[in-house]
C-alpha positions as CSV (number, residue, x, y, z in Angstrom):
1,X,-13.0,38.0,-27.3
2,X,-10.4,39.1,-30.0
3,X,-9.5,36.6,-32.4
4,X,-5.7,37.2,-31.5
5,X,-6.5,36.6,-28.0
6,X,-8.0,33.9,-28.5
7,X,-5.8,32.1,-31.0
8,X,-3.0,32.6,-27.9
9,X,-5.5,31.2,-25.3
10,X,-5.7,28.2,-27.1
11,X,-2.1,28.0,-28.5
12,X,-1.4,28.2,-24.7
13,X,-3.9,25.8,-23.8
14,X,-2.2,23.2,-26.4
15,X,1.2,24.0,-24.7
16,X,-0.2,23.0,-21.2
17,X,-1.8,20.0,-22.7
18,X,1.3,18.4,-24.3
19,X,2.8,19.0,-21.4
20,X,1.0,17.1,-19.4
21,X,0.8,14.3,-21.4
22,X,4.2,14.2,-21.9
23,X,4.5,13.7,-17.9
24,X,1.9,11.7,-18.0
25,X,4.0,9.1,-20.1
26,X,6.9,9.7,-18.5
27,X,5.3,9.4,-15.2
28,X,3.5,6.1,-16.7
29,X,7.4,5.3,-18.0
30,X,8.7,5.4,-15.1
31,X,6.3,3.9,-12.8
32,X,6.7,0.5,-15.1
33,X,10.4,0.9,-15.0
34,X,10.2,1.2,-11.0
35,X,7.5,-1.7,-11.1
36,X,10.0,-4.1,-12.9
37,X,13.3,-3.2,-11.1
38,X,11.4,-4.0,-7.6
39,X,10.3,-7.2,-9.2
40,X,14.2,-7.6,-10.6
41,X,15.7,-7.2,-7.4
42,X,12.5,-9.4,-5.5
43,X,13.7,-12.1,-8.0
44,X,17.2,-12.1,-7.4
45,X,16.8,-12.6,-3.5
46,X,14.0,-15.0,-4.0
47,X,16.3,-17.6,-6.8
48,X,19.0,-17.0,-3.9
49,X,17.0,-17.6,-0.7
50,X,15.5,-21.1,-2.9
51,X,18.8,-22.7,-2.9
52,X,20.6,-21.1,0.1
53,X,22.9,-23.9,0.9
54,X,24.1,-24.0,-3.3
55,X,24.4,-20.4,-3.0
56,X,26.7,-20.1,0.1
57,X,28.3,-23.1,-1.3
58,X,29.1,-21.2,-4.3
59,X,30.3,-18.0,-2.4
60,X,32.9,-19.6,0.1
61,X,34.9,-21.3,-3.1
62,X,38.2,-19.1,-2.9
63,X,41.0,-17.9,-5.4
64,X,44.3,-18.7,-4.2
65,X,44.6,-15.1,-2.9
66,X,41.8,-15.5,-0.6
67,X,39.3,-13.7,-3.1
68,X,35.7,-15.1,-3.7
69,X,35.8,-17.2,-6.9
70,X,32.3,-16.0,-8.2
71,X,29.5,-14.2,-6.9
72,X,25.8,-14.7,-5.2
73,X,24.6,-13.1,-8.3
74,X,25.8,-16.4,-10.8
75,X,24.4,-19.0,-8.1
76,X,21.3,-17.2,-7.8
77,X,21.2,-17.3,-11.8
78,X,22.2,-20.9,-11.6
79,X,19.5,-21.5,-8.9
80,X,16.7,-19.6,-11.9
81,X,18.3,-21.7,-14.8
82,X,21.3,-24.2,-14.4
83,X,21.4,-24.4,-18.1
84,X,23.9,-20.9,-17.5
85,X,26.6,-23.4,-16.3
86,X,27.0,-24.2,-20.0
87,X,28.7,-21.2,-20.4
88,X,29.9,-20.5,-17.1
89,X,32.4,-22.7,-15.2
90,X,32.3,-23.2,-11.3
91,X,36.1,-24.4,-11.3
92,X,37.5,-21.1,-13.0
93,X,37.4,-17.9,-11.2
94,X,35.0,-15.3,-12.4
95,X,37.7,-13.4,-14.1
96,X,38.5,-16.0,-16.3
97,X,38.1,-15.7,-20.3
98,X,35.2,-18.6,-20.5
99,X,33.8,-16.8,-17.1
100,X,33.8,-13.6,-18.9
101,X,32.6,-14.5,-22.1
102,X,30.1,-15.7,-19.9
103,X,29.7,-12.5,-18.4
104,X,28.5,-11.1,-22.1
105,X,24.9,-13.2,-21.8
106,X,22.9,-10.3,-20.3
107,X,21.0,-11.0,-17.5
108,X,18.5,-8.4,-17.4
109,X,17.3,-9.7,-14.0
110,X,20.2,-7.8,-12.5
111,X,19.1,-4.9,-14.1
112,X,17.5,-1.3,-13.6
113,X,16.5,0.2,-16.4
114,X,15.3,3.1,-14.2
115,X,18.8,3.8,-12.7
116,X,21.1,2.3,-15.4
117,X,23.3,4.2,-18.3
118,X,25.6,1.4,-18.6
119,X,24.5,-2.4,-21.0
120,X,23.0,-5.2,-19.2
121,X,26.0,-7.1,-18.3
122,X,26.6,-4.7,-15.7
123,X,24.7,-5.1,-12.1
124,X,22.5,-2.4,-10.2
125,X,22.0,-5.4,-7.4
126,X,24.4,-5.6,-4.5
127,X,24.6,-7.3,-1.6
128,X,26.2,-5.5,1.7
129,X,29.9,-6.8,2.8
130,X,31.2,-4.6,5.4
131,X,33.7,-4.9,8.1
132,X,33.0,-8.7,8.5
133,X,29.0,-8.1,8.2
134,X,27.6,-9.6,5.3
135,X,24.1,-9.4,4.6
136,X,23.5,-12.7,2.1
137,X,25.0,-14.1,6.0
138,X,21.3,-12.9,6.9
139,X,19.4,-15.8,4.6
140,X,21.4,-18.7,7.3
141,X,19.0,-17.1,9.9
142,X,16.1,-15.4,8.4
143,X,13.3,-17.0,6.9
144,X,12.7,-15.6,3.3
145,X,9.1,-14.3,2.8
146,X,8.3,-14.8,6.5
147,X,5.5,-11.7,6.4
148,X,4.8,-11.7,9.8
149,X,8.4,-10.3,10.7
150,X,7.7,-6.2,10.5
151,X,10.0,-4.1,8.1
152,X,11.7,-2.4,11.0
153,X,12.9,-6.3,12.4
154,X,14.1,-7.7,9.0
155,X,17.7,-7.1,7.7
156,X,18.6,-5.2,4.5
157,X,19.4,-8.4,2.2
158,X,20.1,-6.9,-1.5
159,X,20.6,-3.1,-2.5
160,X,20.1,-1.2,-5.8
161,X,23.3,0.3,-6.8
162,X,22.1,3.7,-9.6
163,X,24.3,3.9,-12.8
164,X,26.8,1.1,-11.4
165,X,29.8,-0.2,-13.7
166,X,30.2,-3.9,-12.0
167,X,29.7,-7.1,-13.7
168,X,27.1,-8.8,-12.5
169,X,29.3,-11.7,-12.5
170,X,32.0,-10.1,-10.2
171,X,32.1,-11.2,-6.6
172,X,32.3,-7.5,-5.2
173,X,29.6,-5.6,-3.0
174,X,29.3,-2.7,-1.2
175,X,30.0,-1.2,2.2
176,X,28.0,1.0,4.0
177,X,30.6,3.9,2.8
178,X,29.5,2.9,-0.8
179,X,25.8,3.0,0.0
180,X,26.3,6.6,1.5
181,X,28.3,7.9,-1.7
182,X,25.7,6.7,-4.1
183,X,23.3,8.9,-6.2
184,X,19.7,9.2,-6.1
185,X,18.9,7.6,-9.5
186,X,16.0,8.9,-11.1
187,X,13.5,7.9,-8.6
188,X,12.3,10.2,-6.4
189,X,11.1,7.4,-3.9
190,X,14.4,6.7,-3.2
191,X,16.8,3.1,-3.6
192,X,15.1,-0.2,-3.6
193,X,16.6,-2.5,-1.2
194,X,14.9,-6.3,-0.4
195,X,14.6,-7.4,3.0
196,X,15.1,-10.6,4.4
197,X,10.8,-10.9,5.1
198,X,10.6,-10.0,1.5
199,X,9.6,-6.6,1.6
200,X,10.6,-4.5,-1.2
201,X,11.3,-0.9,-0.1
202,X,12.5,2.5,-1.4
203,X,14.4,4.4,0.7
204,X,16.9,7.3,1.1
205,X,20.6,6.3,1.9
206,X,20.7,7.4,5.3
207,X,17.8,4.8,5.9
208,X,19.4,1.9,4.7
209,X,22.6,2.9,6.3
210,X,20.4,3.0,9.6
211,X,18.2,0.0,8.9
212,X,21.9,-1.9,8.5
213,X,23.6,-0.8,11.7
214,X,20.5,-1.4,13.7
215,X,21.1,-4.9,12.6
216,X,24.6,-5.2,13.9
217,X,23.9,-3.6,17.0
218,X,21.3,-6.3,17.5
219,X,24.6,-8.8,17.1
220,X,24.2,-10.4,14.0
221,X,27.9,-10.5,12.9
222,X,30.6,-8.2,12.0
223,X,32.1,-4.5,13.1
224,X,30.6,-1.3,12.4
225,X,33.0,0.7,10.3
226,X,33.5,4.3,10.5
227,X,31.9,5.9,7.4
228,X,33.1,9.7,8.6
């Protein structure tokens, strides 16, 4: 073998190499990043699900417009850590300046870092409000971690929303329009979304979309709006 031909052999060779191992890592990257946002969103649906009745209680306070005062996100922080209502104030709307400053403790819980170019204060965790169907509606009737219900008969409960720009601490959701608009992230495995049995899945938009409407053809509350 010609020493040029072999000094390109193994230049080539050490090419391949670092390539690999730079997939390797990134592959090893983002298989930790998936492994914590599933346990992210898991959490966020299990703090929520443990104090139901303080969560909905939370939820149906109103603005005097009619708007939600605060979202299932801050009782389901509360529910983790109560000490967050030194900061935050139940009898102020969300949008209020103590509520906002508020807003500024990040709560990496609600956070993908696999899926998410914006700071921590904003929320990659949604919950589904559509036509009069509300999925959080879903923890008044399923039982939370209740394994023996299959994936196919449990209801979508919380959805990862890639590269979102919503405060965690604002009471908005997402439709099923939303959830068909959104990008893939980076994960090729799809979105996570948390099911009312507990399951944490990955799956395309078209999926969850499905998984969803099954549910309210089964009659479990609201309308069906036209996402065409």
């Amino acid at each position: 073998m010609k020493p040029r031909f072999l000094s390109t052999v193994l230049t080539m060779s050490s090419i391949l190499m670092a390539g690999l191992t730079v997939k390797c890592v990134f592959d090893s990257r983002r298989n930790s990043c998936q492994a914590a946002c599933d346990g992210n969103i898991f959490r966020a649906a299990f703090h929520l699900a443990n104090r139901k009745e303080f969560a909905f209680n939370v939820m149906s306070l109103k603005n005097a417009d009619g708007r939600p005062k605060h979202s299932w996100r801050v009782a389901a922080i509360i529910s983790a850590d109560n000490s967050f209502l030194n900061h935050y104030d139940l009898d102020e709307s969300w949008g209020s300046d103590r509520n906002l400053r508020a807003a500024s403790i990040a709560a990496a819980q609600f956070v993908c870092r696999n899926s998410q170019s914006h700071d921590s204060s904003m929320t990659n965790y949604a919950a589904v409000d559509d036509g009069g169907y509300r999925s959080i509606d879903r923890l008044g009737r399923d039982i939370f971690l209740k394994r023996s219900i299959p994936d196919c008969e449990a209801s979508v409960l919380l959805v990862e929303i890639p590269g979102s720009n919503m405060l965690w601490t604002d009471p908005r959701d997402v439709s099923l329009r939303d959830i068909m608009s959104l990008g893939r992230g980076c994960d090729p495995l799809g979105i996570a979304v948390v099911l009312t049995n507990g399951s944490v899945l990955r799956l395309s938009q078209e999926a969850i979309v499905d998984l969803i409407e099954y549910d309210i053809r089964r009659g479990h509350g609201g309308k069906m709006n036209d996402r065409e």
